[in-house]
C-alpha positions as semicolon CSV with decimal commas, in nm:
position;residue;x (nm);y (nm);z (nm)
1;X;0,682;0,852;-0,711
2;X;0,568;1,058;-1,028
3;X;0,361;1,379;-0,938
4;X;0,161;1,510;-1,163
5;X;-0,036;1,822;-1,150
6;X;-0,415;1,774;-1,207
7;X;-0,579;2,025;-1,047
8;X;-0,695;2,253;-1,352
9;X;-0,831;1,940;-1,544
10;X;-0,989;1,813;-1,142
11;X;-1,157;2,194;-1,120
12;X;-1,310;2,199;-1,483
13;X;-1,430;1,817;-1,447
14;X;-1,590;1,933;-1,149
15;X;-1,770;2,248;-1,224
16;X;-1,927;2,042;-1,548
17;X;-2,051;1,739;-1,319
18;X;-2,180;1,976;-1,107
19;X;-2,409;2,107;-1,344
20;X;-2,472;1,753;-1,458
21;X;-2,589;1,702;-1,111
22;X;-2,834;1,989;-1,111
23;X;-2,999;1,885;-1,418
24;X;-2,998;1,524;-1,359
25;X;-3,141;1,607;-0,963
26;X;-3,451;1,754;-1,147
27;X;-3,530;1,464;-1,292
28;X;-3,589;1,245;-1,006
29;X;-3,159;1,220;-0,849
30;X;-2,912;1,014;-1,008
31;X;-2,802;0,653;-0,968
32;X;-2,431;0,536;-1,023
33;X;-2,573;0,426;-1,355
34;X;-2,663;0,725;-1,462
35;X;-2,323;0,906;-1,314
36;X;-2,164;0,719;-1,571
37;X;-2,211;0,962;-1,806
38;X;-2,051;1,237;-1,642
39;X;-1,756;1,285;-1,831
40;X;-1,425;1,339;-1,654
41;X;-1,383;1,031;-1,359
42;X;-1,229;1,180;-1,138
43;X;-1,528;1,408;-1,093
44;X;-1,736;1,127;-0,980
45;X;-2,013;1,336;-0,983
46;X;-1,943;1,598;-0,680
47;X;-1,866;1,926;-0,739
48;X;-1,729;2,029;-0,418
49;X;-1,664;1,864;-0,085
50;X;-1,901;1,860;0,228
51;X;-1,679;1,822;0,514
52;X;-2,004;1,846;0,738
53;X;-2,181;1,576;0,521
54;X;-2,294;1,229;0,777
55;X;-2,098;0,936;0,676
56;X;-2,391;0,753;0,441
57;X;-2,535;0,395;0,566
58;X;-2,475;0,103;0,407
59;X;-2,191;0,152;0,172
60;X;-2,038;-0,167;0,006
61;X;-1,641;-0,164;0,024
62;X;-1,479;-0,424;-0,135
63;X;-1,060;-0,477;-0,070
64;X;-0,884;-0,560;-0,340
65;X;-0,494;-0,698;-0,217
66;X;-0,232;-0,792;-0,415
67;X;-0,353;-1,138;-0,351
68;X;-0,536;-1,291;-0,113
69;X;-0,304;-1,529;0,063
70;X;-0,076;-1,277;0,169
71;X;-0,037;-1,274;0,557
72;X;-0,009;-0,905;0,575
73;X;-0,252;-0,829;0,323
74;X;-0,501;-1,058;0,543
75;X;-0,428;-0,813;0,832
76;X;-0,476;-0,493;0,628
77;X;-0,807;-0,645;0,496
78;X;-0,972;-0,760;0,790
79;X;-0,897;-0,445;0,969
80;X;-1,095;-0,251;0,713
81;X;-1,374;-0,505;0,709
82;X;-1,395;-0,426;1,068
83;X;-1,411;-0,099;1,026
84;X;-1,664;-0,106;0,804
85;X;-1,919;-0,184;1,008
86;X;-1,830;0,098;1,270
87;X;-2,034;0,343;1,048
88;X;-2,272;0,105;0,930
89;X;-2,126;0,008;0,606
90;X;-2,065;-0,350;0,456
91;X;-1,693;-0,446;0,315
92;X;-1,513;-0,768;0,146
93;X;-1,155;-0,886;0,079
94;X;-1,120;-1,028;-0,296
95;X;-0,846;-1,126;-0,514
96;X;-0,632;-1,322;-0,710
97;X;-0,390;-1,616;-0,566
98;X;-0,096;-1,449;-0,745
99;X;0,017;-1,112;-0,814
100;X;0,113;-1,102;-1,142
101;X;0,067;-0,775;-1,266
102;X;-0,276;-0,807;-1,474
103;X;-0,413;-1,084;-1,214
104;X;-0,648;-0,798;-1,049
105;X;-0,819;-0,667;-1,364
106;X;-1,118;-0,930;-1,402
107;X;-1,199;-0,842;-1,056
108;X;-1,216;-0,487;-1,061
109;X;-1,452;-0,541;-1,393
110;X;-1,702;-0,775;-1,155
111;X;-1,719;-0,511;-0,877
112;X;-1,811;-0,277;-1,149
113;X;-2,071;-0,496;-1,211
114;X;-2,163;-0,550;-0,880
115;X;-2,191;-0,179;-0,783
116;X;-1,973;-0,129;-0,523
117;X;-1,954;0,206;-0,370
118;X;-1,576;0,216;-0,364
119;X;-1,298;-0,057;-0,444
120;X;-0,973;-0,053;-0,240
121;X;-0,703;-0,201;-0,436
122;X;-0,327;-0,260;-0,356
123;X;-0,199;-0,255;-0,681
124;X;0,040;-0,516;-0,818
125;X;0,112;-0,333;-1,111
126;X;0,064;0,091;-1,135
127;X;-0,079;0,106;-1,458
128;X;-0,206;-0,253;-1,561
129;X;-0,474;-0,172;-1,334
130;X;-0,599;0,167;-1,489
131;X;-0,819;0,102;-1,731
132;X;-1,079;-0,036;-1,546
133;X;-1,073;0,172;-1,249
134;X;-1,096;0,434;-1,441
135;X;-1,415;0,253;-1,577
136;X;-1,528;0,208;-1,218
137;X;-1,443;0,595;-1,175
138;X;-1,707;0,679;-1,425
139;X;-1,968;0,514;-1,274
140;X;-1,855;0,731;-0,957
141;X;-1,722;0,443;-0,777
142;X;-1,441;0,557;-0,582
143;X;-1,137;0,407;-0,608
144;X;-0,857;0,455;-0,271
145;X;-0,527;0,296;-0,331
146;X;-0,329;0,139;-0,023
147;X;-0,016;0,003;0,072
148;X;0,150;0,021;-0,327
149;X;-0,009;0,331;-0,522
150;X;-0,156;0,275;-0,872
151;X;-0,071;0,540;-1,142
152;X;-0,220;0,857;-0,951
153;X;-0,527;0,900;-1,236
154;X;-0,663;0,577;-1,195
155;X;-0,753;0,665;-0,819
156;X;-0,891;0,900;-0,586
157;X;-0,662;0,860;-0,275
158;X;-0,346;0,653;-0,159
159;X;-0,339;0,562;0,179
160;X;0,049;0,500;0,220
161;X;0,141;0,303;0,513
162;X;0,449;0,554;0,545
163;X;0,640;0,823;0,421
164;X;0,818;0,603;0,083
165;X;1,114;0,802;0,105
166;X;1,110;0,736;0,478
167;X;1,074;0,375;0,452
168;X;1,335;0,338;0,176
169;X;1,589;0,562;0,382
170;X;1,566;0,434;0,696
171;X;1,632;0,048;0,553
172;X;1,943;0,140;0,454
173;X;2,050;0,287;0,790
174;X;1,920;-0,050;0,986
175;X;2,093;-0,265;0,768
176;X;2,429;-0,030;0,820
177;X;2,393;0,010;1,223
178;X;2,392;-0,443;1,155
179;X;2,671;-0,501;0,964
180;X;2,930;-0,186;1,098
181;X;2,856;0,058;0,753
182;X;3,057;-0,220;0,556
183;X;3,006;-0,461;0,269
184;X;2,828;-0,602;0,006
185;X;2,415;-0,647;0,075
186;X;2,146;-0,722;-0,154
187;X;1,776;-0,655;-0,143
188;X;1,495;-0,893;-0,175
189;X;1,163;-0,745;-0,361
190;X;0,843;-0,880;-0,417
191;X;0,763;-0,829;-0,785
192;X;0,944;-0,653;-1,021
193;X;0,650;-0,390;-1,137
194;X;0,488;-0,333;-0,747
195;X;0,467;0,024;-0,702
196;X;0,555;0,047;-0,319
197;X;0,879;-0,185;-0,336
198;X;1,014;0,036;-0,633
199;X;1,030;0,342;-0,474
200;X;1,164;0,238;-0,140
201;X;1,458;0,109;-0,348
202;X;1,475;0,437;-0,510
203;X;1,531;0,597;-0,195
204;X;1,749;0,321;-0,066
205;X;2,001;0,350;-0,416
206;X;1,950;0,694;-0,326
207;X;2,042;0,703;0,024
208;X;2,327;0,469;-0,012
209;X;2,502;0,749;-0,238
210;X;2,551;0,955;0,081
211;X;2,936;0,946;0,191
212;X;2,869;0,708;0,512
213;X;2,754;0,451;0,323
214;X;3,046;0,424;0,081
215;X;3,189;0,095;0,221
216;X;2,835;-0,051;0,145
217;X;2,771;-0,185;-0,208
218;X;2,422;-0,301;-0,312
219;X;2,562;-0,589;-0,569
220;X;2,186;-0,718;-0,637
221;X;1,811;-0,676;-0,649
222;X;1,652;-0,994;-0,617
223;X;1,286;-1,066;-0,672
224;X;1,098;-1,305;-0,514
225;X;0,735;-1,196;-0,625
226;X;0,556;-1,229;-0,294
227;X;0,574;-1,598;-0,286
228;X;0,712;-1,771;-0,012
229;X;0,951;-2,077;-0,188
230;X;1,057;-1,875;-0,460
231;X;1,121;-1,603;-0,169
232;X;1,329;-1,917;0,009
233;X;1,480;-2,040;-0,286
234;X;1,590;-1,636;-0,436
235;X;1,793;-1,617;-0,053
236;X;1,971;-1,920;-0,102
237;X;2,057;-1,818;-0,455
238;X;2,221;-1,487;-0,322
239;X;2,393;-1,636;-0,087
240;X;2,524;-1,887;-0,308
241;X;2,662;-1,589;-0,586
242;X;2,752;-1,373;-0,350
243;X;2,999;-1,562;-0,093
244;X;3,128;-1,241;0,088
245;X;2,756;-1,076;0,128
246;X;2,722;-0,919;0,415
247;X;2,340;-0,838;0,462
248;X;2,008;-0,864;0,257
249;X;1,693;-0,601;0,293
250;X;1,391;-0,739;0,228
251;X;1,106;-0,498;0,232
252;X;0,824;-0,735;0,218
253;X;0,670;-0,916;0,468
254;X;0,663;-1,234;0,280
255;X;1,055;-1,203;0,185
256;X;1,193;-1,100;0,485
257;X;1,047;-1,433;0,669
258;X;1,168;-1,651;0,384
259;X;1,465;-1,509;0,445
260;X;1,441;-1,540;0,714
261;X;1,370;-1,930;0,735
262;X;1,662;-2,014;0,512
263;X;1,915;-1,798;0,674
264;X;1,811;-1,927;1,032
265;X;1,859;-2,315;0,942
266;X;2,185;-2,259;0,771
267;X;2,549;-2,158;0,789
268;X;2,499;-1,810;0,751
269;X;2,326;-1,767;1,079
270;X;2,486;-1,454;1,224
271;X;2,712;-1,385;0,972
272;X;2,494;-1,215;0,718
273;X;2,250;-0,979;0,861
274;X;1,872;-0,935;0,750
275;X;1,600;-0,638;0,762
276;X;1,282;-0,495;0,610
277;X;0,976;-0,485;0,661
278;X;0,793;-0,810;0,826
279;X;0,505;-0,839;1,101
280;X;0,615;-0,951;1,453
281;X;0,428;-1,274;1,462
282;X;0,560;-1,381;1,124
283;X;0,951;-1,256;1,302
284;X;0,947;-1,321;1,672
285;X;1,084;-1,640;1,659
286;X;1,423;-1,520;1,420
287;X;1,449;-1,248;1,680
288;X;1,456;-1,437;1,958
289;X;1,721;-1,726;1,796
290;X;1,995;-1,439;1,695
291;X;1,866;-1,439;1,280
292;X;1,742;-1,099;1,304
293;X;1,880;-0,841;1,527
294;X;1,573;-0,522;1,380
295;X;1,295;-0,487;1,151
296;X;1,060;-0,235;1,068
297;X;0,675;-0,202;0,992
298;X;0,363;-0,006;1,078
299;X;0,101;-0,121;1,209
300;X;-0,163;-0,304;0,922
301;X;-0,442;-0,259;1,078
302;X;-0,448;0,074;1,135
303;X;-0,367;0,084;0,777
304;X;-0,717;-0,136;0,665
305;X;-0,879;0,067;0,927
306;X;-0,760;0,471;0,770
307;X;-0,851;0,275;0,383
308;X;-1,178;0,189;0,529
309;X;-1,266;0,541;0,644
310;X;-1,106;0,755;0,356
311;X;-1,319;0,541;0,132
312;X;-1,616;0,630;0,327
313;X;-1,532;0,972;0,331
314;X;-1,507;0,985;0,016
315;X;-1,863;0,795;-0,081
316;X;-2,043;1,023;0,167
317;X;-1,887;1,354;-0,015
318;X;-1,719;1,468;0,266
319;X;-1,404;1,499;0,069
320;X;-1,282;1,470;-0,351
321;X;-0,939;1,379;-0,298
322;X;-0,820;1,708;-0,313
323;X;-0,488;1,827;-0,102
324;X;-0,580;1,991;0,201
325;X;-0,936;1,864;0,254
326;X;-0,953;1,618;0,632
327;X;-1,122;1,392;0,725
328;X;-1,212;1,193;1,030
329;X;-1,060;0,812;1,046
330;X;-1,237;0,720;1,358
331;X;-0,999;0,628;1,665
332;X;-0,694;0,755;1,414
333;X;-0,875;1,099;1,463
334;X;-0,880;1,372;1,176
335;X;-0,643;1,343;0,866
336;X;-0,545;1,564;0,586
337;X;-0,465;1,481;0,222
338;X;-0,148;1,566;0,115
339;X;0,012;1,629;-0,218
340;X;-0,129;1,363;-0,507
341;X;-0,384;1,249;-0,309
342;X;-0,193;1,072;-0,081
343;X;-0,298;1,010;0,300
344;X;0,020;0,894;0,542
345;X;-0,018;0,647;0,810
346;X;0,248;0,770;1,018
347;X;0,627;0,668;1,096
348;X;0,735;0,270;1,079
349;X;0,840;0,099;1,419
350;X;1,171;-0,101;1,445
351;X;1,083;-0,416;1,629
352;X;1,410;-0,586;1,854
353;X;1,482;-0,844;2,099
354;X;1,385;-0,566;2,335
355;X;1,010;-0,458;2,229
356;X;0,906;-0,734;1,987
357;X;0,706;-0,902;2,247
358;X;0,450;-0,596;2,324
359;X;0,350;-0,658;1,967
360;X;0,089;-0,914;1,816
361;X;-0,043;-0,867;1,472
């Protein structure tokens, strides 16, 4: 992830829409109309947090996934709807049916339009997204990021599901405890630009440099771009170039159960060995038939659920965005923003033959 320091341009934007605010409160209050003309976005019109400020009624979320016939992205969404309404606020899921990298833009431009108080987006592409939410951020709509980050100037927070370089290490040592540290593997993606998938295989090329993993060669990223028969048919294809290949990671939920599916109907059923990151409904039944020996995720909708509330907190001025400032997140208790603006979840889960079944989501 790219971390860039904006904290002198954040302080002056602030100080000069604070004394927007003054004037403008004279004259009757302001609107997010006329917070547009505010100057810097990321200002959005506060000057400083109030950490003591009520959570505002009736605030209109609106999720934005990478598209809306995801599984997982379902889960996230709902989760926040739902959460919504636990301090009185109103939310929506909407989308595109792909996630192509500029298939998100005309929405963000019509919840411009419709004056949302913040959009949630899970970005499909970091920075094919940033024009118009920095657009929204000038009308002081506030813009969270979750699950795969969009370039850190087009948004106010990320709510990552997990440490990245967490995720992306511990892959790599799942997929080694399967296959005995030895081998050829491969990894299955979504799309080649999503944020989230990128840097987990950073940290996987990264981790696989250590000296334990030196019988292990990665001899192929594959993309499958979230959908579920080009996910099926990018398995088969592996398989079929890469005869000795040992195990495949597939850190998305839509890959992995492709994978999943192709692997568990075919002659490579316990031979080659598959991970990543998948829900336990989608995996329970590759579990239990010998496909899958581990997997990881978090939970989603404690992930919708921490969006929800950060977005909130950030519509009622508790907080800017700012590291250090908390937060309360409801039953997830208080939070703190870390470096970049970025909230953390908490740890993944590996789900086995042993716990899989205490989970449904």
């Amino acid at each position: 992830m790219t971390i860039r320091l904006r904290a002198p341009r954040r302080l002056a934007a602030a100080a000069t829409a604070g004394a927007l605010a003054l004037s403008l409160a004279a004259c009757g209050g302001t609107t997010k109309d006329s917070a547009s003309d505010s100057g810097d976005a990321k200002a959005g019109g506060n000057a400083s947090a109030n950490p003591n400020a009520p959570l505002k009624k009736g605030l209109k979320l609106a999720f934005l996934p990478k598209q809306v016939n995801n599984p997982y992205e379902t889960i996230v969404d709902n989760a926040g709807i739902a959460a919504a309404k636990e301090f009185g606020g109103e939310a929506k899921e909407v989308g595109p049916s792909d996630a192509s990298a500029s298939s998100q833009v005309s929405y963000i431009n019509t919840l411009i339009q419709q004056r949302h108080d913040a959009i949630l987006i899970a970005a499909n592409d970091e920075n094919a997204v940033c024009g118009p939410l920095k657009q929204a951020m000038s009308k002081n709509i506030k813009i969270v990021a979750y699950d795969s980050d969009t370039n850190p100037d087009c948004r106010d927070l990320f709510i990552n599901q997990a440490s990245s370089e967490e995720i992306g290490r511990s892959e790599v040592k799942l997929l080694s405890e399967q296959i005995g540290g030895e081998g050829e593997i491969a990894i299955l993606s979504a799309t080649a630009n999503a944020t989230n998938q990128n840097t987990w295989i950073k940290f996987m090329q990264d981790e696989l440099k250590k000296p334990e993993y030196s019988k292990m060669k990665l001899v192929k990223v594959a993309y499958g771009d979230d959908d579920d028969q080009k996910s099926f048919q990018q398995t088969q294809g592996l398989l079929q170039a890469y005869p000795n290949l040992k195990g495949i990671i597939s850190p998305t939920t839509v890959g992995i159960a492709a994978a999943a599916r192709y692997i568990s109907g075919s002659k490579y059923k316990g031979k080659v060995a598959l991970t990543g990151l998948g829900t336990p409904d989608q995996m329970r039944k590759f579990v239990k038939d010998g496909t899958v020996k581990g997997f990881e995720l978090w939970d989603p909708k404690n992930l919708g659920y921490l969006a929800a509330f950060a977005a909130a907190a950030l519509s009622s001025g508790q907080i800017t965005g700012a590291e250090g400032e908390k937060f309360k997140a409801g039953k997830l208790g208080e939070r703190t923003i870390g470096a970049n603006g970025e909230v953390i979840l908490g740890p993944p889960t590996v789900f086995d033959a042993k716990n899989i079944d205490q989970y449904h989501f």
